[in-house]
C-alpha positions in Angstrom: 107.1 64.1 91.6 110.7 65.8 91.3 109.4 69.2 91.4 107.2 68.6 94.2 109.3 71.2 96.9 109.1 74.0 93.9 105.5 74.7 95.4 105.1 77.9 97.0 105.9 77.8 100.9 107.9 75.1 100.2 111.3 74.2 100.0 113.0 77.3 101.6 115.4 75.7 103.7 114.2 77.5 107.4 116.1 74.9 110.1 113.2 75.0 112.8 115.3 74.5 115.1 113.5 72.1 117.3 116.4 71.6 120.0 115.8 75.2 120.9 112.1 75.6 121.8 113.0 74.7 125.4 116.1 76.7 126.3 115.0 79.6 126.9 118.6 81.5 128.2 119.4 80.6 124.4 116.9 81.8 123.2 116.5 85.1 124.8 121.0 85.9 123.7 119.7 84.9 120.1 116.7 87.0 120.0 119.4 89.8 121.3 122.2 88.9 119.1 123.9 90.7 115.3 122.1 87.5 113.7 118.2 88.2 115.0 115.3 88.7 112.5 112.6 90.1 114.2 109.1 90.4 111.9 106.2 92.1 113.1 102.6 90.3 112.3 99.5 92.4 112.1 96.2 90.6 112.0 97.9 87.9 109.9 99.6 90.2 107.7 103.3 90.6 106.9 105.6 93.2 106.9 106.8 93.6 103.5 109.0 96.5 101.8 110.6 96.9 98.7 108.4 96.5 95.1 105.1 95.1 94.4 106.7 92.2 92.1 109.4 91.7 94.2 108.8 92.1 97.9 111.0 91.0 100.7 109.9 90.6 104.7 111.0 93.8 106.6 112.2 92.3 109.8 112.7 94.7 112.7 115.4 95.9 115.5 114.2 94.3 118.8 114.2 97.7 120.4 110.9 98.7 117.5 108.0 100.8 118.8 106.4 98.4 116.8 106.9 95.8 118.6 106.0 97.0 122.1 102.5 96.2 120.7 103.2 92.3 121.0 100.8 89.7 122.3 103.7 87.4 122.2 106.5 86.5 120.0 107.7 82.9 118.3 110.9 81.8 117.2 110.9 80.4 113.7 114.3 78.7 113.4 117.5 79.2 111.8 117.6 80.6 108.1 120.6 79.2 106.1 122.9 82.2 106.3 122.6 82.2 110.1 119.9 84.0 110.7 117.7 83.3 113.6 114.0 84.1 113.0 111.3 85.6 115.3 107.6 86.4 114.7 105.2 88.8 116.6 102.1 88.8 116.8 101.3 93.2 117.1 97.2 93.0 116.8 96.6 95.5 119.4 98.1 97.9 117.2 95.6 100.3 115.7 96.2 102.2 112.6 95.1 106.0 112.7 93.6 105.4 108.9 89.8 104.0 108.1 89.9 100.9 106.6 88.3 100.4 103.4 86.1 97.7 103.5 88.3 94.4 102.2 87.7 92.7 99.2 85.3 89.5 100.1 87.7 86.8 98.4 91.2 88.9 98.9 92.0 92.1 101.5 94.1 93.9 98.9 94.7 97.1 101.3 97.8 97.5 103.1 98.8 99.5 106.4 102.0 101.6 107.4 102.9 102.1 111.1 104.3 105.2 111.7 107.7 105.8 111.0 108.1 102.4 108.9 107.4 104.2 106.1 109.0 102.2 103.4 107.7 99.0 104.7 103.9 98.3 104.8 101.6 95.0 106.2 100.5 92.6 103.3 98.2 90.2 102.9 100.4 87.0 102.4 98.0 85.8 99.5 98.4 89.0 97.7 102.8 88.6 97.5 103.1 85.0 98.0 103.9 84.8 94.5 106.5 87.3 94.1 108.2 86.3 97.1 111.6 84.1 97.6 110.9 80.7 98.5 113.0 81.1 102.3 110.5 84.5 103.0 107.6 83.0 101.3 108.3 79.8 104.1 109.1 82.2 106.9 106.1 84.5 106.5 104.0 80.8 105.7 105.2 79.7 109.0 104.7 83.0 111.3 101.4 83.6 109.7 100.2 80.3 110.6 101.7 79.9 114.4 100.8 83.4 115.4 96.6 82.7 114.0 96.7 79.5 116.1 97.9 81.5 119.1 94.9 84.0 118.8 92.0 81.5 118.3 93.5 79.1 120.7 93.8 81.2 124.2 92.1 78.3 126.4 92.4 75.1 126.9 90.1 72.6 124.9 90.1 70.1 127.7 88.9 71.7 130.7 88.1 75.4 129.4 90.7 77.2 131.9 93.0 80.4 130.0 96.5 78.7 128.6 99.7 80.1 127.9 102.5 79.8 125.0 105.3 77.8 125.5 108.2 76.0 123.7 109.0 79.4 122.2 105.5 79.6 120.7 104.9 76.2 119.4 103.0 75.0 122.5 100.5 75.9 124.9 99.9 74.6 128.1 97.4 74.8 130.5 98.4 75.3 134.5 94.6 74.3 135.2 94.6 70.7 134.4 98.4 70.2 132.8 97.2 69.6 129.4 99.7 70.4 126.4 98.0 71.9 123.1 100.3 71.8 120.0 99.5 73.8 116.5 96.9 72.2 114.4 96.8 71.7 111.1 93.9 70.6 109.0 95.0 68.3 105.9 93.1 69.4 102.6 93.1 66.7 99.4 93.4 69.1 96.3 92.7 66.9 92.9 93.9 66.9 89.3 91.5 65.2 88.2 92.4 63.2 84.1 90.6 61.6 82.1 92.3 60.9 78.5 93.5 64.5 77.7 91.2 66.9 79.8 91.2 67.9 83.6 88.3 68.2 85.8 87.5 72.0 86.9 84.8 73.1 89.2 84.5 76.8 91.2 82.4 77.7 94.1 79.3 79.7 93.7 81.1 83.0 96.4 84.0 83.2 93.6 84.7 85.9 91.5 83.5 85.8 87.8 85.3 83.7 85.7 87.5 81.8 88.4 87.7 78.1 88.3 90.1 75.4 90.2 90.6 71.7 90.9 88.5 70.3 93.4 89.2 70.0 97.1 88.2 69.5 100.3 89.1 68.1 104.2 90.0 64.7 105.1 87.9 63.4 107.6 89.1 61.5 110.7 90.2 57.4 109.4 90.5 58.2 106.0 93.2 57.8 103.9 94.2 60.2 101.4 93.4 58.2 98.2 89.9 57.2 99.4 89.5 61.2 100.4 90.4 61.8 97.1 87.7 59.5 95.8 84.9 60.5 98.6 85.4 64.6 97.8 85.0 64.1 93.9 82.6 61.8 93.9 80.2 64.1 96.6 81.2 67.3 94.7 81.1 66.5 90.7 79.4 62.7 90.5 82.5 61.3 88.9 83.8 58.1 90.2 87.5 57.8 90.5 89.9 54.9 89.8 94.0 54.9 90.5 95.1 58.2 93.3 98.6 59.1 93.2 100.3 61.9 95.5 102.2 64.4 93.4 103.0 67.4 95.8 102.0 69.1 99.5 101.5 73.1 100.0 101.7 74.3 103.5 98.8 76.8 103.3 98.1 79.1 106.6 94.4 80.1 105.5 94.3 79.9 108.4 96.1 76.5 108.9 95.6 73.6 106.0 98.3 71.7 104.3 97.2 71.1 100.8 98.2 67.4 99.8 97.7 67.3 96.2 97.3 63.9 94.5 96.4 62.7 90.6 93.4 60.9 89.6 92.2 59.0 86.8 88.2 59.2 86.4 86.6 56.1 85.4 83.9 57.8 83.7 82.9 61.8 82.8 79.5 62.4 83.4 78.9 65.3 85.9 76.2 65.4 88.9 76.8 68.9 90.8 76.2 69.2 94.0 75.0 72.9 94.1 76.2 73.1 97.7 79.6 72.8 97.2 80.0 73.9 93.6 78.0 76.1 90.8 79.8 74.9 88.0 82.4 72.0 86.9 83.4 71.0 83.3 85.9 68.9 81.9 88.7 71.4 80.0 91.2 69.8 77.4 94.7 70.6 77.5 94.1 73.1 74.4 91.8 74.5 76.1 93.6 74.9 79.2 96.6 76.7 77.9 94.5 79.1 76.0 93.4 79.7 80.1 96.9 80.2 81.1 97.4 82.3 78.3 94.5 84.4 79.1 92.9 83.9 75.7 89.5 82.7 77.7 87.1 85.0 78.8 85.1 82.6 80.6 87.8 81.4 82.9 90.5 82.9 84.3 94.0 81.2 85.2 94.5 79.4 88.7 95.7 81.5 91.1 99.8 82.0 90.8 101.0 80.9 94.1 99.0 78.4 95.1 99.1 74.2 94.5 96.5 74.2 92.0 98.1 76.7 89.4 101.7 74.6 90.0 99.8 71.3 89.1 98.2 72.5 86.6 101.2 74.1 85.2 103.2 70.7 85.9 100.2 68.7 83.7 100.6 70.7 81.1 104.4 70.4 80.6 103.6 67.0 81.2 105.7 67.1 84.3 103.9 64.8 86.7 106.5 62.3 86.9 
């Protein structure tokens, strides 16, 4: 698919900078040097400033009261005008304002720290559209290393407390010398044809009117086409025939890389399993532009942002090759 990298998260051109990790007298000049990017995280969320449809990342000076509040820090990697990247992770930081009570499918509030006051902590979900495609990766990126770090304090092999290392992107345990590295969970995501309509299903805890192309987690010796097959089949009842991969979305909710892939159904009929969804229904191209149109009232547009809208969006245009 030639558009594949024009997915959100992707294509942003951050140089990870592998041959870094381990030198840490590097590392610690580069973190002090003119070319240092330092962005604060606060319980996953980024700090942003500038407008609502156009928000940038807010990195700070090293010398921050902000960042006093770190659990730990992680380099990102090299940006392509030089810039070297750093995340960290400022949980312990408490905000002096209550909370309101987050929205169950999307926490739309946002928090200042004191004297940042042009610059404010976003949910990633909430901008990820609006965002260039280098900040969009760089926040991807920090959101997802700095969650693994916090759910992933001790070591899976013999219990004992580990520690960060390789500038964040391992952990080791001084226990019994295992090495933990950042997991990521692959996640098929299906646009599902047959003849002129797609295959559309939602989840019975989202809001009104939302629908989206079925998905769900490999399991361990599967390939992606017969994971393709398996999650359709157990979701909707309809059997599938040829799998194709069109595109791959990095997607740090907390930690899944969405691998989305075409199929062609060999049939239409539709068992649900009420488990996994409350609805699907086959929607015709027609049909589905009046969605993206928001001429529907019973559905409402993908999400903008994320791998579904861009296939669908792709289909449409008939841009799948």
């Amino acid at each position: 698919m030639r558009h594949a990298e024009e997915v959100t998260f992707g294509g942003g051109g951050l140089n990870r900078r592998g041959d870094l990790r381990a030198d840490a007298a590097a590392l610690y000049a580069l973190a002090r040097g003119p070319m240092a990017r330092h962005l604060p995280i606060w319980r996953g969320k980024v700090l942003m400033q500038g407008p609502e449809d156009a928000p940038t990342l807010a990195p700070q000076p090293l010398s921050s009261p902000a960042l006093e509040h770190a659990l730990m820090n992680v380099f990102l990697g090299e940006a392509p005008d030089g810039a070297f990247w750093f995340a960290h992770d400022i949980t312990p930081w408490q905000p002096n304002e209550i909370l309101e009570a987050p929205d169950s499918f999307l926490d739309r509030s946002e928090q200042i720290y004191p004297g940042l006051e042009e610059a404010r902590f976003i949910e990633l979900r909430a901008a990820m559209a609006q965002m260039t495609p280098l900040d969009a990766e760089i926040a991807a990126s920090a959101r997802a290393i700095t969650g693994w770090h916090a759910t992933h304090g001790f070591c899976a092999k013999c219990g004992a407390a580990s520690v960060a290392a390789q500038a964040g992107w391992e952990r080791h345990c001084a226990a019994c010398g295992a090495h933990h590295f950042p997991r990521t969970d692959p996640v098929v995501i299906m646009l599902i044809t047959h003849g002129n309509s797609v295959l559309m299903g939602r989840s019975p805890i989202w809001p009104e009117g939302m629908f989206s192309l079925l998905a769900g987690f490999m399991e361990p010796g599967e390939t992606i086409e017969a994971a393709v097959r398996r999650e359709v089949f157990e979701e909707s009842g309809v059997p599938v025939g040829p799998v194709r991969y069109l595109a791959s979305q990095p997607w740090p909710f907390p930690a899944s890389l969405m691998i989305g892939c075409h199929g062609e159904a060999t049939a239409t009929d539709i068992t649900l399993d009420p488990k996994e969804l409350e609805d699907a229904r086959w929607v015709s191209r027609e049909e589905m532009l009046d969605v993206f149109a928001g001429n529907n009232p019973a559905m409402k547009p993908a999400r903008r942002g994320a791998i579904a809208q861009f296939l669908l969006s792709n289909w449409l245009a008939d841009r799948l090759d």
